[in-house]
N, C-alpha and C positions, 0 to 999 in steps of 0.2 A: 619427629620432623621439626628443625629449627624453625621458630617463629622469627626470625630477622630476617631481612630486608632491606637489599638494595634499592633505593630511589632511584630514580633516574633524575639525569637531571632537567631543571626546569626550560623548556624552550618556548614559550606560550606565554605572552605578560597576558595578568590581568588586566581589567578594566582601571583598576584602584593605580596598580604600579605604570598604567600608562598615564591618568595622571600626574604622579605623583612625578614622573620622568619628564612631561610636559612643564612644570610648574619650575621644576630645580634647574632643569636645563633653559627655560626662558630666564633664568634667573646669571644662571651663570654667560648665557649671550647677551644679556645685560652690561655685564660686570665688563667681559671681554672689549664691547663697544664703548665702554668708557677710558680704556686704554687710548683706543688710537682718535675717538671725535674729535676734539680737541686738535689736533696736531695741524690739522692748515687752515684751522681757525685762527694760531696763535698771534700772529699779525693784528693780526684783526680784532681779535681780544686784547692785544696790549695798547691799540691807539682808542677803544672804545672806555677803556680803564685807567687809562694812562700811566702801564707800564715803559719804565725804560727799556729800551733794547738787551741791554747787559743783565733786567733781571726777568727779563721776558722766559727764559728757561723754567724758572721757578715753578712755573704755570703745569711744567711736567712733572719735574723733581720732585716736589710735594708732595704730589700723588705718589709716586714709585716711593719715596724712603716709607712713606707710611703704608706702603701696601706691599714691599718686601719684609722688610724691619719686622714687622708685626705679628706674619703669617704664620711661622713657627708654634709661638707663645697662642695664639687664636686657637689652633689647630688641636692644641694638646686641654684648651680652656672646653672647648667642644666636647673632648672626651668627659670632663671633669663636672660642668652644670651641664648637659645635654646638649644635642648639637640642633634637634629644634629650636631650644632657645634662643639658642647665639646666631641661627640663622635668620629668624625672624626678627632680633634686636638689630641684627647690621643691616635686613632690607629696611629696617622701618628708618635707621642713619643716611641708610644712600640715599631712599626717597627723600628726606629731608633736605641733607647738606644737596642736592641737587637742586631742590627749590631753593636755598639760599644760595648758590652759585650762580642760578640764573639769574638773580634779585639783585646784585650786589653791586655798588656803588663805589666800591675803591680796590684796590689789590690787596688791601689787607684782609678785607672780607673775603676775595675770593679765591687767595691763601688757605684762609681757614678751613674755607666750605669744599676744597683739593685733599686736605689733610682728612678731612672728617669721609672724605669720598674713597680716600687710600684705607683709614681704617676700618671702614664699611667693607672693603673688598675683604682685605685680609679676615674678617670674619665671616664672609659669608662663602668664600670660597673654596675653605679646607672645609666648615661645616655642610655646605650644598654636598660635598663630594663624597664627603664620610656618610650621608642621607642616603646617595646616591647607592653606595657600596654596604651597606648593611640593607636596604631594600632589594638586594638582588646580589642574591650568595654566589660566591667563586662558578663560573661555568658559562655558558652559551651566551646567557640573559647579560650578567655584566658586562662581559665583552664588547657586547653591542650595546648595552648602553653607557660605557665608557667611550665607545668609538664615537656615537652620536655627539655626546660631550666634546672632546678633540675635535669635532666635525665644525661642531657651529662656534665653539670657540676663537678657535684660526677661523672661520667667517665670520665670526664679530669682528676679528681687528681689519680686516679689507673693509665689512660693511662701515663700523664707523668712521672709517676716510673717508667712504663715497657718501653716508651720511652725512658727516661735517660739513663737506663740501656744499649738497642740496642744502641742507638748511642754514648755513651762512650766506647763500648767496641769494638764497628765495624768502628768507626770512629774519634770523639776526643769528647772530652766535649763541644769544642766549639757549635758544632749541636745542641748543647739544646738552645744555641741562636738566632743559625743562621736559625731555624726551623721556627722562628717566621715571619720572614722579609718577602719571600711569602706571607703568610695567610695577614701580613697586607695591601700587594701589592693589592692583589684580592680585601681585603673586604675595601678599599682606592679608587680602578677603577669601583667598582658597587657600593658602597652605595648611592654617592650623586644623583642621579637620581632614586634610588628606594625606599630610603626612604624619605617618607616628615615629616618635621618640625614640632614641637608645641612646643607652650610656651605661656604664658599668655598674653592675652592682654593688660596688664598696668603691668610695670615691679616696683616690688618695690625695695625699696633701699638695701643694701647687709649690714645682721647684723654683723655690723664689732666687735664689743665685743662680741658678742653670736658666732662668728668663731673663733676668737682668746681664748676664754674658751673651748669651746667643742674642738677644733684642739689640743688644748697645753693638754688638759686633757687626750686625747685616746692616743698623742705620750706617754705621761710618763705613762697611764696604759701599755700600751704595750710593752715598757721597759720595764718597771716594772714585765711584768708576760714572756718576756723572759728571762730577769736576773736570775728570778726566779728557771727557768730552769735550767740554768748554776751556780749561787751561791748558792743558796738556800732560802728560804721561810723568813729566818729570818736576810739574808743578812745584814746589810744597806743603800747600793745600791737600794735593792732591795724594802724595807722598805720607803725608802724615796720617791721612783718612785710611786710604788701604794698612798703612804697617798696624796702626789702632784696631782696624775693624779684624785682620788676621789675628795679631796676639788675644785677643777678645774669645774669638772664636776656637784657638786653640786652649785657652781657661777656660773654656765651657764644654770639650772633651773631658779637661781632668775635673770640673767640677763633677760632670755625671758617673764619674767613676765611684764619688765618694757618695754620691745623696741617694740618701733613702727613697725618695720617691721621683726619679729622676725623670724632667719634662722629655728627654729622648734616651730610653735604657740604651746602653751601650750594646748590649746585646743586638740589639736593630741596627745600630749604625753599623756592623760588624758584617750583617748580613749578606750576600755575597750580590742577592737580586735587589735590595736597598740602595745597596755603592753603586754598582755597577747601570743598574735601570737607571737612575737618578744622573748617573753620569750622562746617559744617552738621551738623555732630556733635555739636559743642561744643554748638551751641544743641539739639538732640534731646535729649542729656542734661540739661541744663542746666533744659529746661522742664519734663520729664517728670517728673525727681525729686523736683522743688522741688513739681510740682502732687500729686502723691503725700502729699508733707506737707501742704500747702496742705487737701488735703481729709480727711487723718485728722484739722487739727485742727477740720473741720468735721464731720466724723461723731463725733468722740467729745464735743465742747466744744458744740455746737447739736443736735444728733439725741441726743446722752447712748448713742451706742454704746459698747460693750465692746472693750477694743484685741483681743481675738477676733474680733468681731465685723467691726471694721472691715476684718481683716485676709479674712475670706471678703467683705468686699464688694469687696475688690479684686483677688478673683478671675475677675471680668469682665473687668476689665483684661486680666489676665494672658493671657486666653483670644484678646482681641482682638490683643496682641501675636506669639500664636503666630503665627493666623493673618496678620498683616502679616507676619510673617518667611518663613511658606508663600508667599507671594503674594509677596516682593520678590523673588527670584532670578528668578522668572519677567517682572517688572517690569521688572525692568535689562535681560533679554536682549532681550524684544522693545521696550521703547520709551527703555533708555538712563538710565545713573544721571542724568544733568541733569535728565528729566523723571517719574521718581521721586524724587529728592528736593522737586521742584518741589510735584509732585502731593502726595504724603505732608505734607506742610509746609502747604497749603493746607487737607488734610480734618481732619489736628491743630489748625490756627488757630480754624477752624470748632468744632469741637465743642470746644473749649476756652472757647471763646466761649460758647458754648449753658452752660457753668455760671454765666453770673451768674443764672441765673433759679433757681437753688436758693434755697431759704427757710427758715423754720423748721418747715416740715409736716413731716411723718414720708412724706409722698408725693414729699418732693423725693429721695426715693432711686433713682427708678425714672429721673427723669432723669439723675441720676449714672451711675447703672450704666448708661445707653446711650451718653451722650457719652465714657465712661472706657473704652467698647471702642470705639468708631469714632476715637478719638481714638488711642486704642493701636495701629489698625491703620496709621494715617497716619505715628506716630512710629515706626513699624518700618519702613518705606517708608523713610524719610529714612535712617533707622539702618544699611539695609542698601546702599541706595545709597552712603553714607558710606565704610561698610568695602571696598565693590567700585574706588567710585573713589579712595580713597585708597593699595589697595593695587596697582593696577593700571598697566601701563606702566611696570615696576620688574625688574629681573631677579631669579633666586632668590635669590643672593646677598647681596640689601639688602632683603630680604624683613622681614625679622630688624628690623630700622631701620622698615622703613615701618610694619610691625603696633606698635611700640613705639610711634609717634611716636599710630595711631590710641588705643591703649590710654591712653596718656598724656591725650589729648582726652578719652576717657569716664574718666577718672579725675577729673581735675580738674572734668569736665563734671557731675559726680555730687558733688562736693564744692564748687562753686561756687551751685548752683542754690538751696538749701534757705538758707543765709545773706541772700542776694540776697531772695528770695519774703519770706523772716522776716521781711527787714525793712521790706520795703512795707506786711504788712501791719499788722505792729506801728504802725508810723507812723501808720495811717489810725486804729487802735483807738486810739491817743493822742489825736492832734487829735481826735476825737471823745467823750476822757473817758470810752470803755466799755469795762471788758473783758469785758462779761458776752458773753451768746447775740448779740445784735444786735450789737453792739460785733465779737466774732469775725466774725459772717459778712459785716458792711461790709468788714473787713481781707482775709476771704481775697476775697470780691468784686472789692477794688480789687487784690489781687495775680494772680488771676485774668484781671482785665483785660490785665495787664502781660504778664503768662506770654504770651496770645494775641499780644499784639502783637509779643512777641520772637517767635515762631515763624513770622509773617509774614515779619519783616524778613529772616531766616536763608532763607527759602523766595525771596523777592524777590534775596538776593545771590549767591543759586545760579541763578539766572534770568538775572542782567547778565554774571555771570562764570564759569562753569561752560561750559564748551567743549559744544557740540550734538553728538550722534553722528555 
């Protein structure tokens, strides 16, 4: 009689892996809420710091070059000194640089303390996720706690709008900093004893050309695509950022061809659920973001809401996202990332679509806030399928590699979208000589169109080339 033995797989967390799932995910809806706090602050933080208007952006930029740019190189540092490490060095950086953000006296400080906030993210959010994903092997348990992840993620970035909002107006701006310092207190006094370590048994050496191409390439893409935003598409600023950050990025294809110990083996990038999941990320974030903006500048600029205001109407969102993130771990297991991402991609397209019929009635709210949750449930669908198959079919080992490589997708995916939308709809406001009420809602109309149609095509090339279960 064969002594082997199938396992079944694990459907039951422990006591241990539910905190341990509590502590990474409060961490990583930390990280998420530091994306969007800030944003209808910015006013307000520039007249309190005395930013100029022209460099008032910075205040984001900063953040985003050093929390794309980074992520990659972080992700693959995690595999190499262990990803407890590098998780608990970046929460101890964000708690910091967020007490000196709040603290800060001039725009150059709180430049700095932006920068040190972007490189806290980038390392704790490939390492939280690789934690994440070697605590809870391929099967039921991941799913779900991948989806939870997705879940409060996309509600971090609604919460801290609606956060920024309360504590700038009941308190100072500073609070959007000072909010962080807590959460990293807590998850700084429990993690080290509830989460345990992994990293590879023989550590290879650190692709110091394959870091230095990939790092220099994402900082000047992403220059490159906020410039973009701010001068325009044919800048030369801008022009020069993008052509730099491409040729960069295509020398650090052919460097990993050649290095020994290459920070992404070629073999990965090859792989058909790596391309392709990553792709369907890119566009998840990509359109979601962008229609986030898209439609504050429709509720503040056509409806004359309060960036308050706007920020509780996009609490429906947030709601609708949870629930897709409830709902995709369950998705994946019984019908398979291909047809979740498919499905989610289809019912985002959909109610993406349903906003061109927004107008300038004060009634067009009711339709937003129903397309803005069905839409959110769809985009968490895709989002969580994304993270399942991009991280999946990978040993613990290169865990570290594949959460970087996805973090890097929603990094860029998050900093590519809103540029992009901008400037569609700007364009239409042009040609059309309006920038008033009607003028705005032609622009985000025709970008709104756009957004739909990219989330098709993202749902369409997860359908030709995404492997069936």
């Amino acid at each position: 009689m064969s002594t082997l033995t199938h396992a079944e797989p694990q459907t039951a967390m422990t006591g241990r892996q539910k905190l341990v799932l509590t502590l990474l995910l409060g961490a990583q809806f930390m990280i998420a809420v530091d994306f969007s706090i800030l944003n209808v602050a910015l006013p307000v933080v520039g007249e309190g710091l005395g930013f100029s208007l022209t460099h008032l952006q910075w205040i984001a930029t900063s953040f985003a070059l050093a929390a794309a740019g980074f992520t990659l190189l972080f992700g693959r540092v995690a595999d190499l000194v262990g990803r407890k490490r590098l998780f608990l060095g970046g929460m101890a950086v964000l708690g910091l640089s967020s007490l000196m953000g709040g603290l800060a006296t001039s725009p150059e400080i709180l430049l700095i303390a932006r920068v040190l906030q972007g490189l806290a993210t980038a390392a704790v959010t490939p390492a939280g996720l690789a934690l994440l994903t070697t605590a809870f092997k391929e099967g039921p348990l991941r799913e779900r706690a991948l989806g939870l992840n997705g879940a409060l993620m996309s509600a971090g970035f609604t919460a801290g709008a609606i956060l920024g909002g309360l504590l700038t107006d009941l308190l100072s701006w500073r609070w959007a900093f000072f909010v962080n310092v807590p959460v990293a207190a807590l998850v700084l006094a429990l993690a080290p004893s509830a989460i345990t370590d992994s990293r590879p048994a023989v550590r290879p050496k650190l692709d110091v050309p394959g870091a230095i191409t990939v790092t220099g390439g994402l900082l000047a893409l992403v220059y490159g695509l906020t410039q973009a935003g701010e001068t325009g598409w044919t800048a030369p600023t801008t022009l020069a950022a993008l052509i730099a950050g491409l040729a960069l990025l295509v020398g650090f294809w052919f460097v990993e061809q050649r290095a020994d110990a290459p920070l992404v083996p070629v073999r990965i990038m090859k792989r058909r659920s790596v391309i392709w999941g990553n792709t369907a990320g890119l566009i998840a974030f990509v359109t979601e973001t962008s229609l986030v903006f898209l439609l504050t500048l429709y509720l503040q600029e056509v409806l004359g809401y309060s960036p308050l205001a706007t920020g509780l109407a996009f609490g429906v969102l947030g709601l609708g996202t949870v629930l897709g993130g409830t709902l995709g771990g369950r998705a994946v297991g019984r019908l398979g990332t291909r047809a979740t991402i498919i499905g989610g991609g289809l019912v985002q397209a959909v109610a993406t679509l349903a906003l061109i019929g927004l107008g300038t009635s004060g009634s067009s709210i009711w339709l937003l806030l129903a397309a803005t949750f069905v839409g959110g449930v769809g985009n968490m669908l895709v989002i969580v399928g994304f993270m399942v198959t991009a991280t999946s079919g990978l040993p613990d080992e290169e865990q570290g590699l594949a959460t970087g490589l996805a973090t890097m997708t929603q990094q860029v995916g998050i900093t590519m979208g809103i540029p992009i939308m901008s400037a569609v709809a700007t364009a239409r406001m042009t040609a059309l000589g309006d920038t008033g009420a009607e003028g705005v809602l032609s622009g985000v109309s025709v970008a709104i169109l756009v957004n739909s149609a990219l989330v098709l095509v993202g749902a369409v090339l997860a359908a030709a080339f995404l492997k069936r279960r």
